[in-house]
C-alpha positions as CSV (number, residue, x, y, z in Angstrom):
1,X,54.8,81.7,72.5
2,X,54.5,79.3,74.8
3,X,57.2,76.2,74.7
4,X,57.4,72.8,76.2
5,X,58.8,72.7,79.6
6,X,61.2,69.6,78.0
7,X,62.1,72.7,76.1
8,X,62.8,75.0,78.7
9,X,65.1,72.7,80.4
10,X,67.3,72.3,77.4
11,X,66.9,75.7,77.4
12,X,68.2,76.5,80.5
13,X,71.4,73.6,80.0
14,X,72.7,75.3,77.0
15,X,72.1,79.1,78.1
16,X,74.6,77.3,81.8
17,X,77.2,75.9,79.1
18,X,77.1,78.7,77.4
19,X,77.8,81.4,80.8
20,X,80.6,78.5,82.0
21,X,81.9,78.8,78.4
22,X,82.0,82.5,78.3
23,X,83.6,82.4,81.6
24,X,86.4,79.7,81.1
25,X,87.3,81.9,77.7
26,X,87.2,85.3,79.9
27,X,89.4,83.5,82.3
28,X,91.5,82.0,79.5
29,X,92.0,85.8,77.4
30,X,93.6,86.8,80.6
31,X,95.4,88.8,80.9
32,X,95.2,91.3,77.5
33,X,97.2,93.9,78.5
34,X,100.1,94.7,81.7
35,X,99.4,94.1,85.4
36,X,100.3,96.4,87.8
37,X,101.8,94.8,91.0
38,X,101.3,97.8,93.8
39,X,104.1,97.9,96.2
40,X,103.2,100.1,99.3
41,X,106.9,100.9,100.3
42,X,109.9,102.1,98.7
43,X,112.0,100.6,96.5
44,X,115.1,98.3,97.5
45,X,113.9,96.6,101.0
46,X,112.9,93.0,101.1
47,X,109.2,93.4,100.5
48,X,109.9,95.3,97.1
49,X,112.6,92.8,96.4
50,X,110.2,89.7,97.0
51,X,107.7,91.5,94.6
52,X,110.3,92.1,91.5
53,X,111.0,88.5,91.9
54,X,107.6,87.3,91.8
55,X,106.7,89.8,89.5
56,X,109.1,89.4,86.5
57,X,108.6,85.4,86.4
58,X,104.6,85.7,87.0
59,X,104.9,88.3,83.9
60,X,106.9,85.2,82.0
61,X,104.2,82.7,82.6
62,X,101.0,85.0,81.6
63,X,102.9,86.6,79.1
64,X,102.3,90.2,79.8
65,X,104.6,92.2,81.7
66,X,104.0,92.7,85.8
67,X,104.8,96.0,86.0
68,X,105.7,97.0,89.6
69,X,104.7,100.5,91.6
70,X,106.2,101.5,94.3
71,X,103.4,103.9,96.2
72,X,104.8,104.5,99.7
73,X,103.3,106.9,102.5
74,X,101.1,106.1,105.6
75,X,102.7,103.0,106.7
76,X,101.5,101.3,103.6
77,X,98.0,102.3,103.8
78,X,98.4,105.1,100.5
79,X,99.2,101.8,98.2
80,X,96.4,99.3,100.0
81,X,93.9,101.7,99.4
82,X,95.1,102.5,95.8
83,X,94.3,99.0,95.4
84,X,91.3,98.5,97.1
85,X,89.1,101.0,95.2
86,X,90.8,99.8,91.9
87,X,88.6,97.8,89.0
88,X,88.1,94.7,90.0
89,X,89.4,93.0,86.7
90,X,92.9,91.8,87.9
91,X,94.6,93.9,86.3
92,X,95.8,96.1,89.6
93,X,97.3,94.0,92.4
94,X,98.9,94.5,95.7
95,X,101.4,93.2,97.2
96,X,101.0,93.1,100.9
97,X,102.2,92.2,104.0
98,X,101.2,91.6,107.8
99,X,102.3,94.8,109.3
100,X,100.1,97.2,107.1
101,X,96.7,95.3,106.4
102,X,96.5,93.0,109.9
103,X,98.6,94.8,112.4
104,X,98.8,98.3,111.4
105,X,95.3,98.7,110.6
106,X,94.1,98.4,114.2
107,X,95.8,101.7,114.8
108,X,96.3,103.7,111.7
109,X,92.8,103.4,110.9
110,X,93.1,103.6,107.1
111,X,89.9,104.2,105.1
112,X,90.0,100.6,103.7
113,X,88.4,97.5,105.1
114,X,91.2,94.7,105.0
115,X,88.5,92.0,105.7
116,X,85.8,93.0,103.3
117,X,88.2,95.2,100.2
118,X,90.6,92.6,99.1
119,X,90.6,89.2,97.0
120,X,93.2,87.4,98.5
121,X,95.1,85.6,95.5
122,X,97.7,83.7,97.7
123,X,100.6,84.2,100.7
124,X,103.5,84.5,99.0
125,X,106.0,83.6,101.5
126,X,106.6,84.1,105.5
127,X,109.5,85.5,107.1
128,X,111.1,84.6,110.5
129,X,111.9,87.8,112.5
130,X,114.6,88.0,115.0
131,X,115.4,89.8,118.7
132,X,119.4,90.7,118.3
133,X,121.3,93.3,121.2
134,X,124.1,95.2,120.7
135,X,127.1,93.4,121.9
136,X,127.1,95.9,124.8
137,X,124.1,94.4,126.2
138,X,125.4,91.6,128.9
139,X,123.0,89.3,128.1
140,X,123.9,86.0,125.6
141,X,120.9,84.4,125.7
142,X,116.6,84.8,126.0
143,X,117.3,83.8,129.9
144,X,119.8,86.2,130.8
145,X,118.1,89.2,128.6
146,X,115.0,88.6,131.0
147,X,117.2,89.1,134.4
148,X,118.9,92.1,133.1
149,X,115.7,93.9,131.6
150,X,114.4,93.0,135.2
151,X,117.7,94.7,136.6
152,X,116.5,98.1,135.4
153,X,113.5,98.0,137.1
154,X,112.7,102.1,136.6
155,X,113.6,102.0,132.6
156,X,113.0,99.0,131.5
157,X,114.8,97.6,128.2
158,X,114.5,99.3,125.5
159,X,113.5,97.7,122.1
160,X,113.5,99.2,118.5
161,X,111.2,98.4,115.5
162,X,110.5,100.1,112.5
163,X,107.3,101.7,113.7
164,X,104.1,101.7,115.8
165,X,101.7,98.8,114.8
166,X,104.4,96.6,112.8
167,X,104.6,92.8,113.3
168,X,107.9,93.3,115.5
169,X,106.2,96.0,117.7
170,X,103.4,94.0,118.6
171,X,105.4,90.6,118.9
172,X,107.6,92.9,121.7
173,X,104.6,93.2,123.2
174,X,103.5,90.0,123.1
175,X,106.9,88.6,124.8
176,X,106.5,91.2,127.2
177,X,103.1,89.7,128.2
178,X,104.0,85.5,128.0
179,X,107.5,86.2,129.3
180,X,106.9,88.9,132.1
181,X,110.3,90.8,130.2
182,X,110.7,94.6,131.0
183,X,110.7,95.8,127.5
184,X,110.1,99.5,126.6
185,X,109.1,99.7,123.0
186,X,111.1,102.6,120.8
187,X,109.3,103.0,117.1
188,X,111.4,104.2,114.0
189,X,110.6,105.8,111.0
190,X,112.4,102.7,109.2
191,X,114.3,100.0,109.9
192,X,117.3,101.1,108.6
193,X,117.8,103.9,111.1
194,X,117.2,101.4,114.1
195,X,119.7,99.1,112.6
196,X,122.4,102.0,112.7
197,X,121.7,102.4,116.5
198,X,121.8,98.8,117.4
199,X,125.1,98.4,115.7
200,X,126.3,102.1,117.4
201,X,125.1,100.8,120.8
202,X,122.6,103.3,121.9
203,X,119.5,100.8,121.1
204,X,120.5,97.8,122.9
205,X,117.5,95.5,121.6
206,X,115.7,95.4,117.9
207,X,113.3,93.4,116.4
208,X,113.8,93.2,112.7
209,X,113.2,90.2,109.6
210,X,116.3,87.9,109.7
211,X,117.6,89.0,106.3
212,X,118.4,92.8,107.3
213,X,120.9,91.5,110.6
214,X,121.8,87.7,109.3
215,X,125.0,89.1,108.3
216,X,125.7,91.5,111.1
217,X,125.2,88.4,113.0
218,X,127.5,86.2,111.4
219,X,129.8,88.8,111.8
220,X,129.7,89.8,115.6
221,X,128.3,92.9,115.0
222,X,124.9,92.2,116.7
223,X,124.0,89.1,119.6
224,X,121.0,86.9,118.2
225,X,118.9,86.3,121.0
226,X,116.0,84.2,119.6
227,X,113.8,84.0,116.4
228,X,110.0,84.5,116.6
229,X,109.0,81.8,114.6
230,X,108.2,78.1,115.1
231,X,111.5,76.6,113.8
232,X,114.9,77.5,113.6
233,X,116.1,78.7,110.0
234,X,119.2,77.5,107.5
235,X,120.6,80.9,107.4
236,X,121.4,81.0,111.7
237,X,121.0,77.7,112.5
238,X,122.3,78.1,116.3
239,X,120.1,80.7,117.2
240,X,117.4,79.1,118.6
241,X,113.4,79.9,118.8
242,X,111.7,81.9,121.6
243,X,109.7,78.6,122.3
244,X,113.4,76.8,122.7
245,X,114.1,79.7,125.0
246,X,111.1,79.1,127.5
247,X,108.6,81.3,126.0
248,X,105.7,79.1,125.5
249,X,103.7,78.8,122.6
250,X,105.3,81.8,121.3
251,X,105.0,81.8,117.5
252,X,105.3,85.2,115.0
253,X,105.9,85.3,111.7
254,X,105.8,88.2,109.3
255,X,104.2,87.5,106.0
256,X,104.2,88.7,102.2
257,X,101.3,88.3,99.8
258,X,99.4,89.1,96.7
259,X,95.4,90.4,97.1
260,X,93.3,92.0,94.2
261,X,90.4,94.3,94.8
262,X,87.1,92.4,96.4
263,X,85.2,91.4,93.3
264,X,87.5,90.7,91.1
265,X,86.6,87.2,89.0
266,X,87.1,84.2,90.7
267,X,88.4,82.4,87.7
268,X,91.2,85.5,87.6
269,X,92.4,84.4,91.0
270,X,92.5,81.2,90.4
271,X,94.8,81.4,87.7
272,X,96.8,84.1,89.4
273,X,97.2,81.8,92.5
274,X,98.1,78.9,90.1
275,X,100.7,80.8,88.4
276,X,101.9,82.2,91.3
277,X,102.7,79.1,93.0
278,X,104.6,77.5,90.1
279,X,106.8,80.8,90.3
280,X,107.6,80.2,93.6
281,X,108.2,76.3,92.9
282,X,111.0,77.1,90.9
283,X,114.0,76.1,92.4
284,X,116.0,79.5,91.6
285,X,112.9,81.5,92.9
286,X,112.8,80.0,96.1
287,X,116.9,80.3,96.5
288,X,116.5,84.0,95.8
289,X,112.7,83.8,98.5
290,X,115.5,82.4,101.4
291,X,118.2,84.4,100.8
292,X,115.5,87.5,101.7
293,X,115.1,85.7,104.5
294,X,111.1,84.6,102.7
295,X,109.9,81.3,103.1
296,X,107.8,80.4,100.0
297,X,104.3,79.2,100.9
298,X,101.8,80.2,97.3
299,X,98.9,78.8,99.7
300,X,95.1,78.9,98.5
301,X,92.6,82.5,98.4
302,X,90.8,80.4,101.3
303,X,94.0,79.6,103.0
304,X,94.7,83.2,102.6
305,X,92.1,84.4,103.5
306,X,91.9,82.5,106.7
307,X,95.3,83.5,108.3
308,X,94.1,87.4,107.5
309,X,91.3,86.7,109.5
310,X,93.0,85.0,112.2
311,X,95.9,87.7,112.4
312,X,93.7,90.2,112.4
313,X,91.6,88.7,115.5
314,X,95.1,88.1,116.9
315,X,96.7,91.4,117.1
316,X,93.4,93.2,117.5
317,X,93.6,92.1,121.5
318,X,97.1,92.9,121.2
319,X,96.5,96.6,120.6
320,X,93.6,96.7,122.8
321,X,95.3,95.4,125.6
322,X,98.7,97.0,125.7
323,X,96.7,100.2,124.8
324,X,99.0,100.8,121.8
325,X,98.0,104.4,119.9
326,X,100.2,106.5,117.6
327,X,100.9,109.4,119.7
């Protein structure tokens, strides 16, 4: 039967209201049923912390519980992956951070592609990392930390992280090429381990988020040389920036944030990303986001999506050119 083409076009207008209707009420139905928040590390260390926060008010708001699991292994790639060939129905999350999907990835080689598997949903939060000696270390500031490191002109400095590839590895090696410092980089298994040395004496230099030394620091235990990112932070206001300490343009920052598998329904992020960021615009969450040393951000997917690109780009050269592998 043949119909009008006035016909057609009416057609056509209620068969579009009808898809956007289906799709607001799809979007509005979820979520049916528990989310599962993957957490790529073990329990009890900031980034899980961060992600039972966010989780247990997120689960609040949408009114089904945010259940999260912990799936450590690989320097975070076992979890990412997990994620990545998950359904793509929002109902499986990660919660990531810099060090495995834009840093780590340029030498682990995981079988995921960062750029092209995830969803990003938002950033949840950044955090300010920090070089801090051990008091046997004659050095009290950035300046005289440079003209000792150059003192030991055979051996170098040496400076622990907790591994190859993470955010505080490659911003050692980053300092090492805009300062000229003689820096020797020593990788750990964890962080807490490389803490214990610091504090013993036999690492004299460690790069590690502000909330795992802020107190060591308060106390004298450790020397605060300079913080990574732009700005100082509340929690050590004296210690100043790397960029303070003549470092130009120096600016790193270690980030957390929720992704979904690529696919999944971009009226699902949306209201993820919304509900997200009123979590984190709670005045109680974002006391709790400092005092892990987190900053609270709950940018846009696109906003997201554009620092993972950029970081990614960043660090790339950074690997390439200080020929960084894992053995």
């Amino acid at each position: 039967m043949r119909y009008p083409k006035i016909c057609l076009g009416v057609l056509g207008i209620i068969t579009a209201i009808g898809a956007g209707g289906t799709a607001q009420a799809s979007a509005e139905a979820y979520p049916s049923r528990p989310i599962r928040l993957v957490v790529p590390f073990v329990p009890g260390g900031v980034t899980d912390a961060s992600a039972r926060l966010v989780a247990d008010k997120l689960g609040q708001a949408l009114g089904q519980s945010v259940i999260v699991d912990n799936r450590p292994g690989a320097s975070g790639n076992i979890g990412a992956e997990m994620v990545a060939k998950a359904s793509a129905d929002g109902y499986t999350l990660l919660l990531g951070f810099d060090g495995a999907l834009v840093t780590g990835t340029h030498i682990t080689k995981p079988r995921f592609n960062v750029l092209a598997d995830f969803a990003p949903i938002t950033k949840v939060g950044d955090a300010t990392l920090i070089f801090v000696t051990s008091p046997s270390v004659p050095a009290k500031n950035f300046k005289e930390l440079v003209a000792y490191a150059s003192s030991r002109k055979s051996t170098g400095l040496s400076f622990g992280s907790s591994g190859t590839g993470t955010t505080c590895h490659l911003a050692g090696e980053l300092l090492k090429e805009q300062a000229g410092i003689n820096l020797q980089h020593i990788p750990y298994k964890g962080g807490s381990q490389a803490l214990t040395d610091v504090l013993g004496g036999s690492l004299p230099v460690l790069c590690t988020a502000v909330a795992s030394v802020s107190q060591y620091v308060k106390s004298g235990q450790v020397r605060a040389i300079a913080v990574t990112g732009s700005q100082r932070i509340a929690s050590l206001p004296e210690v100043p920036t790397l960029m303070e300490s003549g470092v130009r343009n120096f600016s790193v920052d270690s980030w957390v944030g929720i992704l979904a598998p690529a696919g999944t329904p971009p009226a699902v992020v949306t209201r993820l990303q919304r509900e997200i960021r009123k979590v984190l615009d709670q005045p109680e969450t974002r006391a709790r986001m400092l005092d892990l040393g987190i900053t609270p951000v709950g940018n846009s997917p696109d906003e997201f999506a554009k620092q993972i690109r950029s970081d990614y780009a960043r660090y790339g050269e950074v690997v390439k050119k200080a020929g960084i592998t894992l053995n």
